[in-house]
C-alpha positions in Angstrom: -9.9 -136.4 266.7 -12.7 -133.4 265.7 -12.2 -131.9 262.5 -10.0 -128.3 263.6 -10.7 -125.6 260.8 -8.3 -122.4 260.4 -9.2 -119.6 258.5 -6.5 -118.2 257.0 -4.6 -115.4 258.1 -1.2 -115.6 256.0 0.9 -115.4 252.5 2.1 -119.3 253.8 -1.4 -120.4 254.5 -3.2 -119.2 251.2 0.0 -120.9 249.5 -1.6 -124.3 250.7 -4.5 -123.2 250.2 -4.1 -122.7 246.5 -1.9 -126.0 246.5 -4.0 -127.8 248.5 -5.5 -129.7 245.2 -2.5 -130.4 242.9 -1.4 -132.7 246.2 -4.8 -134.2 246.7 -4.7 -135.4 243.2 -1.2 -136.0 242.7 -1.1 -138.5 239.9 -4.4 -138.8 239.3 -4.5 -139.1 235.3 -7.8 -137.6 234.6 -6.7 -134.0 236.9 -5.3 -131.0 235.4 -2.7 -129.3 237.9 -4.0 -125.1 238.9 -0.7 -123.2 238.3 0.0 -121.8 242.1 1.1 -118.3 240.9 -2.1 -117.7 238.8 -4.2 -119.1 242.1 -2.2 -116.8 244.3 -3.2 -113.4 242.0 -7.0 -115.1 242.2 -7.4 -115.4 245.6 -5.5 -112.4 246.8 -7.4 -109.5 248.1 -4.4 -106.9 246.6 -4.4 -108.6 243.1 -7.7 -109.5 242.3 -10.2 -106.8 240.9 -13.1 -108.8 241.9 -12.4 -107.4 245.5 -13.2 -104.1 244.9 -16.8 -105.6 245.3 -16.7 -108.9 247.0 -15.9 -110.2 249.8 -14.2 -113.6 251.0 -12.1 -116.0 253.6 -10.2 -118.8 253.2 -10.5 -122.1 255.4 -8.3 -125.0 255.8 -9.5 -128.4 257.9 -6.7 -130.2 259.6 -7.5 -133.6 261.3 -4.9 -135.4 263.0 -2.5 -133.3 262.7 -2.7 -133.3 258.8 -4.3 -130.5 256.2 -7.5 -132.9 254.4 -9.7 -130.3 253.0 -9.9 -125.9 251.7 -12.6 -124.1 250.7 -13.5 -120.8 250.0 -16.7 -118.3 251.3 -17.2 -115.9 248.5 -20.3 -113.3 248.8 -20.4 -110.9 245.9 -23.1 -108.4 246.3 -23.1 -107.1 242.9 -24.8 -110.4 241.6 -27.2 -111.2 244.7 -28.5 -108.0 243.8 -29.1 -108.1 239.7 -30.4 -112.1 240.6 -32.6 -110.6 243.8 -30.8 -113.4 245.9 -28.9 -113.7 249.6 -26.6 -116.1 248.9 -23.1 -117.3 250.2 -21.0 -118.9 247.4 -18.6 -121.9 248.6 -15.6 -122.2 245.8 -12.1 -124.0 245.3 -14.0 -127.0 247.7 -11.6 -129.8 248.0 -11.3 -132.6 250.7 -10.5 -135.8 251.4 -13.3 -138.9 251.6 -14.4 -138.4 255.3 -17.8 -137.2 256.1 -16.6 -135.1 259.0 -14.2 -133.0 256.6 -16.6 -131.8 254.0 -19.9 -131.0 256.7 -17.0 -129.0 258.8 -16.2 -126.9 256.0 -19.8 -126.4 254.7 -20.8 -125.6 258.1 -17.6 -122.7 258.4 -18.9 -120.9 254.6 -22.6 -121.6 255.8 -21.7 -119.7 259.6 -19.7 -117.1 257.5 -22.2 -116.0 255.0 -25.1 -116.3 258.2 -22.9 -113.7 259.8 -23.1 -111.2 256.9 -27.4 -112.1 256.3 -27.5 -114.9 253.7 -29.9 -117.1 253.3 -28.9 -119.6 251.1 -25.4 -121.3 250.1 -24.6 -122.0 246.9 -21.8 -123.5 244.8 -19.0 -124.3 243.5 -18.9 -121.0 242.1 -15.7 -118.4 241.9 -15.7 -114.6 242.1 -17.3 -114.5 238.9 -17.7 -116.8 236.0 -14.3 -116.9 234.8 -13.2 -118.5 237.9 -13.7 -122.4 238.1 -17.6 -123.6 239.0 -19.3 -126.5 239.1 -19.1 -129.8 240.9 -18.6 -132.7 237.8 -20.9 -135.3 238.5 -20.3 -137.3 235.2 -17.0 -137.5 233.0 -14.7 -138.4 236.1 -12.7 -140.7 233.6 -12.5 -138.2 230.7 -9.2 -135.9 230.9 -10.0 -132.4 232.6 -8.9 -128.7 231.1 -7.2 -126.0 232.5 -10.5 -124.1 233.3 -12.9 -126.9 234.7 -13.1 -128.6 237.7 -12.3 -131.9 238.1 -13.2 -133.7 241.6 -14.0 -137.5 242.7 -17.0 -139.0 242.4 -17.4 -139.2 246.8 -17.7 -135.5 246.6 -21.3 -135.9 245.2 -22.6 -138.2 247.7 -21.4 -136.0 250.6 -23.4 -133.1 248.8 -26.1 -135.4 249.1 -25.8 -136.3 252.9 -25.5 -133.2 253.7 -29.2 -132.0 252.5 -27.5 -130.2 248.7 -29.7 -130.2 246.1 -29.1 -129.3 242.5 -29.3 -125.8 241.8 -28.4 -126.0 238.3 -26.3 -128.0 236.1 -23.5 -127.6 232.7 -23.1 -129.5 229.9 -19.3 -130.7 228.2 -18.9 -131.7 224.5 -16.1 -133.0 222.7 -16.6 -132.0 218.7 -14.7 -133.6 216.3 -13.0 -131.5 214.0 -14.1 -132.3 210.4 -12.0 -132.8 207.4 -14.6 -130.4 205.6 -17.4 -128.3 206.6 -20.9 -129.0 205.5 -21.3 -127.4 202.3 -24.9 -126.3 203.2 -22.7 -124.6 206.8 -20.4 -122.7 204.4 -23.1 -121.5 202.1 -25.3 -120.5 205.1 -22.7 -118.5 206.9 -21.7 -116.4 203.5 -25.7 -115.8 203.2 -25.3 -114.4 207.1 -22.4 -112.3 206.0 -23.6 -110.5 203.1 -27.3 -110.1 204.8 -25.9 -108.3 208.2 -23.2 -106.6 206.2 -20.5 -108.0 208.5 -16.9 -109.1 207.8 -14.2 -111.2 209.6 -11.2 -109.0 211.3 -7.9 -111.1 212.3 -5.5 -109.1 214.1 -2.1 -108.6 215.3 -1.4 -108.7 218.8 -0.6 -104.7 218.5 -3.7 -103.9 216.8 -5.8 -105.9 219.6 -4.1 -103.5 221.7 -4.1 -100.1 219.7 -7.7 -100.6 218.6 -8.8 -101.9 222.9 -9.7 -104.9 221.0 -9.6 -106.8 224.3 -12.1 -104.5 226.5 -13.9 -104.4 223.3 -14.3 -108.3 223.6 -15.2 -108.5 227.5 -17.9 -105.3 227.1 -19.3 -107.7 224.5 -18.9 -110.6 226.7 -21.0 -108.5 229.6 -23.7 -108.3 226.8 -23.8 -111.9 225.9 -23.9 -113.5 229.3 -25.9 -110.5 231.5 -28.9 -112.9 231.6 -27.4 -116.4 232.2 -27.2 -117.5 235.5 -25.5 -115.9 238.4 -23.4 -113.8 236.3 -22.0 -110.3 237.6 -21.3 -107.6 235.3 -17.6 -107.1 234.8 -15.8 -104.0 235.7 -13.4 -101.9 234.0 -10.8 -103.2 236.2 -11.5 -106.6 236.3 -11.5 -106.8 232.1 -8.3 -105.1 232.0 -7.4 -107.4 234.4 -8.6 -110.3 231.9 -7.2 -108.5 229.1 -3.5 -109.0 230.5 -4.0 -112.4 231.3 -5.7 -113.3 227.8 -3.5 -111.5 225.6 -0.7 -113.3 227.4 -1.4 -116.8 226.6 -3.7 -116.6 222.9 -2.7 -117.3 219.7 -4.7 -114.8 217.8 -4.8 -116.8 214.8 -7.5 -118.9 217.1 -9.4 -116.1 217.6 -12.6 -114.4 215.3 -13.4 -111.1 215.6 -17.0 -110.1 213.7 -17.5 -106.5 212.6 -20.8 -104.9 211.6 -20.6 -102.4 208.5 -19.9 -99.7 211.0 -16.9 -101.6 212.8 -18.2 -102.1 215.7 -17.9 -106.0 217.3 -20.6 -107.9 217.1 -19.4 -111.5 217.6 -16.4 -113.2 218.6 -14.6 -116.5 219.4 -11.5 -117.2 221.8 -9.9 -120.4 222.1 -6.4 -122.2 222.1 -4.4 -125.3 222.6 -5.7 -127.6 225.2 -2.8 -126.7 227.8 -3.8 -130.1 229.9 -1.0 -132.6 228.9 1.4 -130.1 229.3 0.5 -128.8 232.7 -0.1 -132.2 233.8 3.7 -132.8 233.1 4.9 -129.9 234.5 2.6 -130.0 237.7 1.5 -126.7 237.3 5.2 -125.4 238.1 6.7 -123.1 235.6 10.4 -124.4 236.7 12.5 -125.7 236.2 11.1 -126.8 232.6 6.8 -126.0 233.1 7.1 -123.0 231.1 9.0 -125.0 227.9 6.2 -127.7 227.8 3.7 -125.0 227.9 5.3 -122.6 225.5 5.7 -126.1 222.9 2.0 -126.7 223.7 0.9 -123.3 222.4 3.1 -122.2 219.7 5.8 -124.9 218.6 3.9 -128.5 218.9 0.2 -128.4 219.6 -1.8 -130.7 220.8 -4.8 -132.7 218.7 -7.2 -131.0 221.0 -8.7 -127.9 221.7 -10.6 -125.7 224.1 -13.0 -123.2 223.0 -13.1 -120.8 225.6 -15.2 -118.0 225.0 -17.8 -117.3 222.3 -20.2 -114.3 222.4 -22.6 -112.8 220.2 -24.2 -109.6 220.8 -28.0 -109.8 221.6 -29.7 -108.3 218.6 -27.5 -110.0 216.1 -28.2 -114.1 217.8 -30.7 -116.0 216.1 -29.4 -114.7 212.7 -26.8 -117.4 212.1 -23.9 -115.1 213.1 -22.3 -118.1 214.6 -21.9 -120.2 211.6 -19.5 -117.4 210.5 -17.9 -118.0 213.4 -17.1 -121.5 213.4 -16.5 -121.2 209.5 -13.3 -119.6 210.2 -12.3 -121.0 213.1 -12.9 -124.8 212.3 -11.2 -124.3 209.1 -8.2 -122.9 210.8 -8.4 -125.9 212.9 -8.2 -128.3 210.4 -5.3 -126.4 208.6 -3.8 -126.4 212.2 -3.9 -130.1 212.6 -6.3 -130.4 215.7 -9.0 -133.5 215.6 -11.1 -132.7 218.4 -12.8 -129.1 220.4 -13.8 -129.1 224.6 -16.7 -126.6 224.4 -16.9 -124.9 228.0 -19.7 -125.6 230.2 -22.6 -124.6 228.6 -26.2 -124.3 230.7 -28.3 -127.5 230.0 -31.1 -125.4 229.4 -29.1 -123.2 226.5 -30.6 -124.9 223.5 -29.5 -122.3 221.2 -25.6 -123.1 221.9 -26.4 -127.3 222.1 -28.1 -126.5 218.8 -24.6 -125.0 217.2 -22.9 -128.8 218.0 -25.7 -131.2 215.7 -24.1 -130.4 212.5 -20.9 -131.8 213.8 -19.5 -135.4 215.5 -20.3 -135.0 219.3 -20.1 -136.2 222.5 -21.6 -134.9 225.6 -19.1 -136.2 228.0 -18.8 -134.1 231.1 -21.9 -132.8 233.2 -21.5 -130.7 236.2 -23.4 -128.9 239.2 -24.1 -125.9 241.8 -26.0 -127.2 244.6 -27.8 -125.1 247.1 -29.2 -125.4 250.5 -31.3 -123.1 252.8 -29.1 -122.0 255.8 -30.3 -123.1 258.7 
């Protein structure tokens, strides 16, 4: 029977839409389970800032009679125009192996964004770069985190078939934690400090909120990442948006704040427990007893691995070192925390400057992944 594809039109069919994964890869050890509630508030068009701006449908394929594949045809104006580009973004792209399935739903995103002028489709990519991106196409038997993709390795050969070619392409490192900083690290970052006149702020979950501490961090991360690919300025909805949803899950004493002389944030890091053991045992359910492994993961007994989530440095104070002061305090917390090991996020292969951070310290690039683009026809 043809491929049938259904865009969807209902609270019950975005609910397998957003669970559409967690059953594909149902006890596959290497995939991290999406929480369903926290896909439901992405993809909603009430919930989701991101929709004051962009614009998307959902698909589902069925064949036979059964659901094989989803994905998602995103077009957010607001970076086509700061990256002069007419594209169509496919996202949350998931299928089963069957050639028919995946060119269907290309086909449905490439028809959608034709419809509405775009040239070119690109992806995976979200809404904006906080939502999952990027196709792996190595590390498919190293354990995934809660903000990565994970996906076979067939999905790359149907890309291929189907006329994809790389657009561009992330790096993954896991850092082991050492026992003690390099001596000349420490001495360099104090050099940093007293040079730029900058301190080291830890906070209390009330003065993050007193002092806008979290839409001071996001208007910093606007700043950092404004010139890395495909990004779209945040807006003051969608980083209060992130605020809540940050603030909710960190432990601040795995966060850095960096102040200049005048107080104003310069540089910062954000990261916490790897959350993907625990998800993985709970499914991505909160209940009956999801939210107790997740709580023990972050608070009570963590893990021996971390993700470091966010790291941003404002423009006119990079190249100076300011992220040795950085990873000074944060690694040493580490250590005193008991974790062995750090996932960095995805970081651009062509960001030297960031790859450059990781040679002082044990490494392994483990994970690559991809956006792939073609020319609508």
């Amino acid at each position: 029977m043809p491929v049938k594809i259904i865009k969807v039109s209902d609270r019950s069919q975005l609910k397998l839409f957003a669970t559409f994964a967690n059953r594909l890869y149902k006890g596959n050890p290497y995939y991290v389970p999406a929480m369903p509630p926290d896909e439901m508030i992405t993809l909603g068009k009430d919930s989701n800032a991101a929709f004051a701006f962009c614009q998307a449908d959902y698909f589902l394929a069925y064949k036979d009679g059964k659901l094989v594949g989803r994905v998602a045809a995103i077009l957010n104006p607001k970076a086509n125009d700061a990256w002069s580009v007419k594209q169509v973004r496919f996202g949350w792209f998931d299928f089963v192996d069957d050639p028919e399935v995946s060119e269907a739903l290309l086909e449905a995103v490439s028809s959608w964004g034709k419809e509405r002028g775009m040239t070119h489709i690109v992806g995976p990519l979200g809404f904006t770069d906080f939502d999952p991106e990027g196709m792996l196409v190595e590390g498919f038997d190293r354990l995934g985190t809660m903000a990565m993709i994970y996906n076979h390795p067939y999905y790359m050969k149907h890309m291929e078939r189907l006329g994809f070619v790389k657009d561009v392409d992330w790096l993954e490192y896991r850092i082991t934690i050492p026992d003690e900083l390099p001596e000349k690290f420490v001495r360099i970052a104090e050099v940093v400090k007293e040079r730029n006149k900058l301190q080291i702020r830890k906070l209390t979950r009330r003065q993050v909120m007193k002092e806008g501490y979290g839409q001071k961090f996001f208007e910093l991360i606007n700043e950092t990442y404004c010139n890395l690919y495909g990004y779209s300025i945040l807006s003051p909805d969608q980083i209060d948006q992130y605020v809540k949803f940050y603030l909710s899950v960190i432990d601040l004493k795995m966060v850095c704040f960096v102040e200049n002389e005048n107080g104003d944030l310069v540089a910062a890091g954000v990261t916490m427990p790897s959350l993907s053991e625990a998800l993985q045992k709970c499914g991505g359910n909160l209940f009956p007893l999801g939210w107790w492994y997740l709580l023990k993961n972050m608070f009570i007994k963590k893990p021996d691995t971390l993700d470091l989530l966010l790291v941003a440095i404002k423009p006119e104070y990079q190249n100076k070192g300011v992220n040795t002061l950085l990873f000074v305090d944060l690694f040493t917390n580490f250590k005193k925390m008991g974790f062995k090991y750090a996932e960095s996020s995805a970081e651009l292969e062509t960001n030297t400057k960031v790859q450059q951070m990781w040679q002082l310290f044990e490494r392994e690039q483990h994970k690559r992944r991809r956006v792939y683009t073609k020319v609508i026809d």
